[in-house]
N, C-alpha and C positions, 0 to 999 in steps of 0.2 A: 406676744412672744418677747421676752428677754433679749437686750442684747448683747455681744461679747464684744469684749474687748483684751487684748492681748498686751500686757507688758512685758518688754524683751528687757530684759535686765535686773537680778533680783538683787541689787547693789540699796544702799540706801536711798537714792534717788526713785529706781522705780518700786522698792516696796512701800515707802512712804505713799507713793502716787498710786499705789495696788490700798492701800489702805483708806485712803481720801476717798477713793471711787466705791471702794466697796460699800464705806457709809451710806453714800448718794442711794444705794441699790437700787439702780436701775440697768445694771449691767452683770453678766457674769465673768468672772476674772478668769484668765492665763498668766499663771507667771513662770518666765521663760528666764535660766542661764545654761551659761555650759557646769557649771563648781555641781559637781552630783550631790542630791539629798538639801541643797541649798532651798532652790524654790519649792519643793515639797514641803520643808520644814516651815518657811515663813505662810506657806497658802495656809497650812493647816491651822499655826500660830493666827492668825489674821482670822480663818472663820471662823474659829473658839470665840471672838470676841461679838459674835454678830449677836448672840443670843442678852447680852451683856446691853450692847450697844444700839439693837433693834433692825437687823439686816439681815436679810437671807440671802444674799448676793452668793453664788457659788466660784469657789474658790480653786485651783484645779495650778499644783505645782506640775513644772516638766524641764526635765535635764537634755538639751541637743550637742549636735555635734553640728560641724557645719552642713552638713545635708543629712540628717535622720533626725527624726524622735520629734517631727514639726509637727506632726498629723493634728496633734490634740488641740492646734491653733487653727487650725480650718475655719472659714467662713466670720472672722472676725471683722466686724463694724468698724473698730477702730484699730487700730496699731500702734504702740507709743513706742519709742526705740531710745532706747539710756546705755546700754550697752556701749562700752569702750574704756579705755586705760585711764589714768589719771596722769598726768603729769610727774613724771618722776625726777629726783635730782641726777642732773648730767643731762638729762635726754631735751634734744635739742625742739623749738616749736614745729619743725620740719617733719624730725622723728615721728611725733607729737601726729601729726598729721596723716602721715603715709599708714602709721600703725593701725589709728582709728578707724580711717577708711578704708581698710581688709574687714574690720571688722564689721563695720555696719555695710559695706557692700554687701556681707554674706549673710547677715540678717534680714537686709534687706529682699536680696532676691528669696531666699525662701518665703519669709512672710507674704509677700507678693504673689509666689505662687500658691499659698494653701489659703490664701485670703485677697482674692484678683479684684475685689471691689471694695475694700477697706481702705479707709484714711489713714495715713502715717501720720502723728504728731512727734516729732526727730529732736532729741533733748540732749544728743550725744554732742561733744564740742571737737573741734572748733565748729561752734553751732553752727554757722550760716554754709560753710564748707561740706559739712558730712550730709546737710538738707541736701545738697545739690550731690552729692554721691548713692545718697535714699533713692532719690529720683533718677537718676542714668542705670541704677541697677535694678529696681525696679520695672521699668518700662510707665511708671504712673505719669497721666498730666497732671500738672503744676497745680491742679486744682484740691488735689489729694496727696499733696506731702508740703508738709507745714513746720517750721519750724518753730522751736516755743525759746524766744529770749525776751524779748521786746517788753512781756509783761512782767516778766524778773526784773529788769533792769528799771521798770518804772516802778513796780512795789518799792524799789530800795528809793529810787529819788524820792519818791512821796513821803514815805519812811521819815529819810533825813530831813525836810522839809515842813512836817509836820511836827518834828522833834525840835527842830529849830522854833518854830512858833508856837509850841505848845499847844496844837489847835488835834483837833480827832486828824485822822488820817484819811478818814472818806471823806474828810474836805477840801482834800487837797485833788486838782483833777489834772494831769500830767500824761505826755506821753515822752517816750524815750525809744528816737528809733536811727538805724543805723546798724549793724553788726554787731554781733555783741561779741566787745572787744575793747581794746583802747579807743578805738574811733567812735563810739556808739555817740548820740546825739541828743542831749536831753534839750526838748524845746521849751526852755524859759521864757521866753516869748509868750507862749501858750499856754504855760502853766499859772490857773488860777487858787487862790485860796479864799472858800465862801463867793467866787466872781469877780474876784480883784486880783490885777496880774504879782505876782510872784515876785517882781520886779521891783513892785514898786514896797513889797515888803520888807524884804532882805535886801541889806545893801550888796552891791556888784560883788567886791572884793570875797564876802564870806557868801554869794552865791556862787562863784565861781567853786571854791571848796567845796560844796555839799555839791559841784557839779562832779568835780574830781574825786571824792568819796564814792561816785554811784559809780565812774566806772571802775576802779578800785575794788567795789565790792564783793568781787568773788575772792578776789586776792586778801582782802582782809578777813575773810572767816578761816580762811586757809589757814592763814598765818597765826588767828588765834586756836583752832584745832589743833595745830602742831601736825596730823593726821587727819588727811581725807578734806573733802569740801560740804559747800550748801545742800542742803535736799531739802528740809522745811519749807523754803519758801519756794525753791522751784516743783516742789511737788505740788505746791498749790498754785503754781501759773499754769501747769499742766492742766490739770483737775479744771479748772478757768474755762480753757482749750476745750476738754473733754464734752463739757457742760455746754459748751453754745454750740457743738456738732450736736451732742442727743436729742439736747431741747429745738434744733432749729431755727434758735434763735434770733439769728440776724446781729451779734452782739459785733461793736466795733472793738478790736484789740488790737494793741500793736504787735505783729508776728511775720515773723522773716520768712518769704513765698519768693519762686522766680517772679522776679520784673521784667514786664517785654513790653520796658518803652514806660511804665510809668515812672513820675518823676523824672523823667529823662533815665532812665537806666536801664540796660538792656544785659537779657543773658547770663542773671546772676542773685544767687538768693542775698535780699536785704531786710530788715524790719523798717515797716510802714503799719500805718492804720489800717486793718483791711473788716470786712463783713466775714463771721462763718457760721457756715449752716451746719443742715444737714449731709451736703456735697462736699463740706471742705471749706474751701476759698469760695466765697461766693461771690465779692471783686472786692481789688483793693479802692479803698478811700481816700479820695483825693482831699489832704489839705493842702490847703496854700502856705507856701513856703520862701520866706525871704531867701534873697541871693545870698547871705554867710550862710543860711542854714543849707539852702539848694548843695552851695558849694561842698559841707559838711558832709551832709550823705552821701556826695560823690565820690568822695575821699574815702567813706565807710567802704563801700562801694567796691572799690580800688581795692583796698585791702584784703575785701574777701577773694576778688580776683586772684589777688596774689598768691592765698592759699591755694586755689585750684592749679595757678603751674605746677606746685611744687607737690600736689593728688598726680598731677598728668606725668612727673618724673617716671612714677611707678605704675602711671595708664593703662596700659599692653597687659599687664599680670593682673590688674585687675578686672580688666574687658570694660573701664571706662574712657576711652580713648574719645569716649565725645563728649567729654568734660573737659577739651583742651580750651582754652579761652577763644583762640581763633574759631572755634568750631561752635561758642556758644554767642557770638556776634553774627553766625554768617545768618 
């Protein structure tokens, strides 16, 4: 039996990531917004190419509201949630915040209930933030709602890094964990090229830049769009995601899960190493980590905290009042 999988968002992000998967065909697609005749038109766009392309994967457009029109997502495997605003000029990161998390709060609960045993993989931003509103509206443990940055934010370091050496890019082996955000962490330390540290190839000075390029990097495709952000490459850390839940396969990635208590962090979604299966999270991965870097993610850390005060401003109206920070330490 086939399994499904639900994209909530038929924006560029998750049709790209409705396309990626569909290739794989080992799944059949939902793609979910509110814009009517939007996801109908790309499902149908998107199966035309299977025959083209060699996938039978079935395709199945659907227009909701905040509570009707779920039904046809029932009993989904997986759940990916892209759904929410873009950053507009004027509107504050606060805005920014409050707005998104109405909206994946009400996606969330539905998907939740016509699919009580599905994984969430949560792509909506402020990423580590809206994970941890997926999850309080949902009712899911931490095991099954996931958030996808960590492998975005490492494609780009590598990226630059490879570009800089002129060496292939799968030689380059890196992780980048933290928030994804200004704070996010790339571990230079750890990053090797062919097994030789990173360090000792590129001098500090212009490591330091290709560190500040990576978190930069959503901001700079922004700025050269002029309109709209990334989807190419975050639909391929999804699709990443996607493929080590179907296949089972134990794959280590870096992806923002609640921490309770590792790396010392408690109460609060971060990117770290973790294992995912079939279940989701199947445990995070402990590397060793020096005291700047310890320090670093703690700091990540901190900041995504900070977003959840300012989720709990407007807590009561969303019914997530137990996403107040005091309440995710007790």
């Amino acid at each position: 039996m086939r399994m499904k999988i639900t994209v909530i968002g038929a924006g560029n992000v998750g049709a790209t990531t409705a396309l990626r998967l569909a290739e794989r065909d080992y799944a059949d697609l939902v793609l979910v917004d509110v814009i009517e005749g939007m996801p109908q038109g790309k499902a149908l766009d998107l199966a035309e190419a299977g025959p083209v392309v060699g996938f039978d994967s079935t395709l199945t457009g659907v227009t909701v509201t905040d509570d009707t029109g779920w039904e046809p997502t029932a009993n989904s495997d997986i759940v990916v949630i892209t759904s929410g605003m873009a950053r507009k000029p004027g509107m504050s990161r606060d805005d920014l915040v409050q707005t998104n998390a109405k909206i994946v709060a009400s996606v969330a609960r539905n998907a939740a209930k016509h699919s009580p045993k599905s994984v969430f993989v949560v792509v909506s931003n402020p990423l580590d933030a809206m994970a941890h509103v997926a999850m309080a509206a949902s009712g899911f443990p931490r095991e099954r709602v996931i958030g996808m940055a960590g492998i975005l934010d490492t494609a780009r370091f590598r990226t630059f890094v490879a570009d800089e050496l002129k060496v292939s890019r799968s030689d380059v082996q890196a992780y980048v964990i933290g928030g994804h955000g200004d704070t996010m962490v790339p571990l230079t330390r750890l990053t090797t090229v062919g097994g030789v540290c990173v360090e000792e190839l590129i001098g500090k000075e212009r490591l330091a830049s290709i560190v500040q390029r990576t978190r930069d990097g959503g901001a700079e495709i922004v700025g050269l769009l002029k309109s709209g952000s990334a989807y190419y490459a975050p639909s391929a850390a999804v699709t990443q995601m996607v493929d080590a839940i179907v296949h089972d396969s134990h794959a280590v990635l870096p992806v923002s899960v609640y921490l309770e208590g590792e790396y010392g962090i408690h109460g609060v979604f971060t990117g770290v190493p973790c294992q995912l299966s079939a279940r989701g999270l199947e445990r995070v991965f402990p590397v060793e980590l020096n005291s700047d870097e310890t320090a670093a993610l703690h700091r990540s850390a901190e900041s995504v905290r900070d977003l959840l005060t300012v989720v709990d401003q407007n807590g009561s109206a969303l019914g997530l009042r137990e996403l107040t920070p005091a309440a995710l330490l007790a």
